[in-house]
C-alpha positions as CSV (number, residue, x, y, z in Angstrom):
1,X,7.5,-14.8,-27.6
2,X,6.2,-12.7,-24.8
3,X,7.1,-14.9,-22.0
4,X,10.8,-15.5,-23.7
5,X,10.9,-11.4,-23.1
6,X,9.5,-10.9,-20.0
7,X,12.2,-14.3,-19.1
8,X,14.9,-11.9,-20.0
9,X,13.6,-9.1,-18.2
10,X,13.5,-10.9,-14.7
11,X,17.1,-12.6,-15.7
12,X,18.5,-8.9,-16.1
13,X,16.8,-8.2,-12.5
14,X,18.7,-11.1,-11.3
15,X,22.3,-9.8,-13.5
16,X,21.8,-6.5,-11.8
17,X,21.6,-7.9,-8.3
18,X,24.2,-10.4,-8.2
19,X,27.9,-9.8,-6.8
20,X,30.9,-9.7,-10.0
21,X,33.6,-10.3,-7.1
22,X,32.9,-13.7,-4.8
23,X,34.9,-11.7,-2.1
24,X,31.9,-8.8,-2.1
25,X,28.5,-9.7,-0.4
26,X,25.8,-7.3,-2.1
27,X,22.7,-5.8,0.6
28,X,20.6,-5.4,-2.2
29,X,18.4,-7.8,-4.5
30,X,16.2,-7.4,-7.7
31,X,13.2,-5.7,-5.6
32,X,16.0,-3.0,-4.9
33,X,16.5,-2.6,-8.8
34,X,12.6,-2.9,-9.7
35,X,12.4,0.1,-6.7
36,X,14.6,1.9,-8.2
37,X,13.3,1.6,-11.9
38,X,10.1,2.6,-10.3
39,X,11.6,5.6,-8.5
40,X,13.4,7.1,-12.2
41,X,10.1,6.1,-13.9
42,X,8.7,8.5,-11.1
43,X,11.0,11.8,-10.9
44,X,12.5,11.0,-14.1
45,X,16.0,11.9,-12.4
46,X,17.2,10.4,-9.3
47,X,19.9,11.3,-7.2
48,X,21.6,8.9,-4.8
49,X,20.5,10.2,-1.6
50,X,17.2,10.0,-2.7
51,X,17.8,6.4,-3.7
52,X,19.3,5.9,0.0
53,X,16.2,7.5,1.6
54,X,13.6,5.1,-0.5
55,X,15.4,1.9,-0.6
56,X,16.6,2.0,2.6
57,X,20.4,1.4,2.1
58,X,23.6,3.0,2.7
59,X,26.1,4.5,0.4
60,X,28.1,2.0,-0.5
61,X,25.4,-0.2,-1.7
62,X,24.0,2.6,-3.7
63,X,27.1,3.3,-5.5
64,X,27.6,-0.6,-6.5
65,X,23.7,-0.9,-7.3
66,X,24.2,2.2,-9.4
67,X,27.4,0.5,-11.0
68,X,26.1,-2.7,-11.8
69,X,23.1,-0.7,-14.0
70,X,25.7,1.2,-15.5
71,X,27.6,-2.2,-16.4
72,X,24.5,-3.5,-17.8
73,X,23.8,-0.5,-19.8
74,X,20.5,0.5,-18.3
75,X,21.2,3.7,-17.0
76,X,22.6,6.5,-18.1
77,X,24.0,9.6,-15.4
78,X,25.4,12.7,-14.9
79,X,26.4,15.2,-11.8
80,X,23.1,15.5,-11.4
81,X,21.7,11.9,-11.1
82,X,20.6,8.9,-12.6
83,X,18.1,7.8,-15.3
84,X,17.2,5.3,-17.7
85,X,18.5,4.4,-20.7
86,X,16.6,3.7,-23.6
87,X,17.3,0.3,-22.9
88,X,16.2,0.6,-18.9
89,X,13.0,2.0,-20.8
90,X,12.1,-1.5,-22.8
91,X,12.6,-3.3,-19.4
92,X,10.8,-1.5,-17.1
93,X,8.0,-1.2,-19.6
94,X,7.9,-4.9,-20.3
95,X,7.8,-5.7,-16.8
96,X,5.7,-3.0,-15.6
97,X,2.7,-4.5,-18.1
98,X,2.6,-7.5,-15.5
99,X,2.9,-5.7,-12.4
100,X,0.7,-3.3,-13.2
101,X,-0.1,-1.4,-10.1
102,X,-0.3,-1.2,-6.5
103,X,-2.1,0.3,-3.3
104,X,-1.6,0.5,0.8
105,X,-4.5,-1.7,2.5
106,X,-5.7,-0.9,6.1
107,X,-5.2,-3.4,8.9
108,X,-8.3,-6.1,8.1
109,X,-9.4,-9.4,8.1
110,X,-7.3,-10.4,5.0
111,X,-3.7,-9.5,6.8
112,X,-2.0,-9.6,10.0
113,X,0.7,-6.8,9.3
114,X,0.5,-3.4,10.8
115,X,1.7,-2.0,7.6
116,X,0.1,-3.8,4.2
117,X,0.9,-3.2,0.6
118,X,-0.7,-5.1,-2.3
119,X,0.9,-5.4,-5.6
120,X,-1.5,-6.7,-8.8
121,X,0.1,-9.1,-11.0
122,X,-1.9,-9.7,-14.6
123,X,-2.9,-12.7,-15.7
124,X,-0.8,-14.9,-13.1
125,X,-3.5,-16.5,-11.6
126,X,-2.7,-20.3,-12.8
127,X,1.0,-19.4,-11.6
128,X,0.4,-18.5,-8.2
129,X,-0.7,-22.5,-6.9
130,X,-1.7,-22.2,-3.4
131,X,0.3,-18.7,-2.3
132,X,2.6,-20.4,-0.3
133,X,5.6,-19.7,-2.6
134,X,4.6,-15.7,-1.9
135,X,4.1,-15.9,1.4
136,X,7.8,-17.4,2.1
137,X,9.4,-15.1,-0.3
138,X,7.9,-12.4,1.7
139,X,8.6,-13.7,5.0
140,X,12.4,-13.9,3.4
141,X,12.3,-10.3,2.8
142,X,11.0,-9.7,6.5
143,X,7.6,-9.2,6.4
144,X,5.4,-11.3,8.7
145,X,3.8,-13.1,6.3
146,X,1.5,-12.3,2.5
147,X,-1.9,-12.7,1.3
148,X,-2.5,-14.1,-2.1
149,X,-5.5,-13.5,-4.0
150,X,-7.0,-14.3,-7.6
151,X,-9.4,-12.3,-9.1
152,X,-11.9,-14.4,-10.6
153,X,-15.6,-14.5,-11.8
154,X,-15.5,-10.7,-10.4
155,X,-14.5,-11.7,-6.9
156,X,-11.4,-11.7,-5.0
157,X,-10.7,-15.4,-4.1
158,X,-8.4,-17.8,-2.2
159,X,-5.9,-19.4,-4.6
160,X,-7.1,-22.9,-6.4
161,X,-10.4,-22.4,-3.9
162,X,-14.0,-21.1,-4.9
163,X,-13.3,-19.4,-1.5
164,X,-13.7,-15.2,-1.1
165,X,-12.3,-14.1,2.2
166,X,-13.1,-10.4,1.7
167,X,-16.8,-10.4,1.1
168,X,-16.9,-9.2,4.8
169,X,-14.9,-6.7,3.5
170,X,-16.9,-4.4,1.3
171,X,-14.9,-1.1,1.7
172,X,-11.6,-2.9,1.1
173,X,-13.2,-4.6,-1.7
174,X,-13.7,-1.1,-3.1
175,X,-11.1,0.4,-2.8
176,X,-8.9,-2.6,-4.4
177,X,-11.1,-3.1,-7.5
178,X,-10.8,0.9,-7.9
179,X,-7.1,1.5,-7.5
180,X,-5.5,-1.8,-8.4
181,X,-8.6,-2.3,-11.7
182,X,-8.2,-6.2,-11.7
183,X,-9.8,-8.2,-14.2
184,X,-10.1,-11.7,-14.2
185,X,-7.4,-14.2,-14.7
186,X,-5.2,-11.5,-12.5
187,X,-3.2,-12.4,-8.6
188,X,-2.9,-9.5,-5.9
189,X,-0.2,-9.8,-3.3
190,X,-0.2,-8.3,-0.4
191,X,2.5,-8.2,1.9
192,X,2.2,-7.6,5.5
193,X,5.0,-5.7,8.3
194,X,5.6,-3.8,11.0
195,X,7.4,-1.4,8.7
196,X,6.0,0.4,5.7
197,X,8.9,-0.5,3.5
198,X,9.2,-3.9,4.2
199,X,5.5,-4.7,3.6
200,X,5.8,-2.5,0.3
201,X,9.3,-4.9,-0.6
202,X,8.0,-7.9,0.4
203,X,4.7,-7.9,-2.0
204,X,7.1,-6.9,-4.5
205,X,10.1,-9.8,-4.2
206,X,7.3,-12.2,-3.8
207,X,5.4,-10.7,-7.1
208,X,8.9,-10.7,-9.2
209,X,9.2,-14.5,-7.8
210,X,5.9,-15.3,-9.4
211,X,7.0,-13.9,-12.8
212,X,10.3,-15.1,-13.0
213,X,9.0,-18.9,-12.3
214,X,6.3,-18.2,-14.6
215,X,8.5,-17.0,-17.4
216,X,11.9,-19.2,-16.4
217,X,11.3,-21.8,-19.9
């Protein structure tokens, strides 16, 4: 039952992010809705220039993403800006249980971006198969590539190997198990840039790809 809601909750992602006139090409996509469901959850009430500002997009796109939550009933607003419903509320709660929290991580051995931002994903870690699915849906958002991890047996490891490529990594090591708290059976993502934003987007697209092919049946 839990994976037929969270299967509706990535659909309505999807709903919110797809074009309603074939003629109109949308610059946004379900990491710009999950954003901007973070950003309300946030400040409670957002106003469009702030949504411009943090998602990185212009005017017009924020008036049609703000339109298309309206449409779907998941937002309510006023003259003074937008927030959610009490429906937007059930969704972003459902799907913030899996993607649970998130961190910057310094340059290290474990990615190759100047800018890296790790998302944790619970209990994923028989979904994520050997992290190349990730890493191309974060190269597709831009970034320069993603590390996948599983958490398991207390360890951050390799996906499908008995392989842990930050044990020469102590302070990272600390600092993930203390702001991200995984426990086993969960996946981090981390997506690497040379742009804050885009390393923070790409973990994210590449996390909500992992759920929604987890949850798809």
């Amino acid at each position: 039952m839990y994976s037929y809601l969270l299967h509706q909750v990535t659909r309505m992602l999807a709903r919110v992010s797809d074009r309603y006139s074939p003629s109109r090409m949308l610059t946004f996509d379900a990491v710009h809705v999950f954003k901007t469901f973070q950003l309300m959850k946030k400040h409670g009430s957002v106003s469009r220039t702030l949504l411009m500002q943090e998602l990185g997009l212009g005017e017009g796109s924020i008036k049609t993403l703000v339109k298309h939550l309206k449409m779907n009933a998941l937002v309510e607003t006023s003259n003074g800006g937008m927030w959610m419903s009490e429906k937007g509320l059930r969704l972003y709660s459902k799907l913030s249980n899996v993607i649970a929290s998130e961190m910057t991580i310094p340059k290290c051995s474990i990615n190759i971006g100047k800018f890296n931002h790790a998302v944790l994903l619970k209990g994923e870690a028989a979904e994520v198969g050997n992290g190349i699915e990730q890493r191309d849906a974060a190269i597709k958002s831009g970034a320069v590539g993603a590390t996948t991890l599983v958490f398991d047996s207390d360890r951050f490891l390799m996906p499908g190997k008995n392989m842990d490529p930050v044990k020469s990594e102590p302070n990272i090591i600390k600092s993930m198990t203390e702001k991200l708290h995984p426990e086993n059976g969960d996946v981090v993502i981390i997506g690497s840039a040379d742009n804050k934003r885009i390393a923070e987007f790409a973990a994210k697209s590449a996390a909500l790809i992992t759920v929604s092919a987890h949850h798809k049946h």
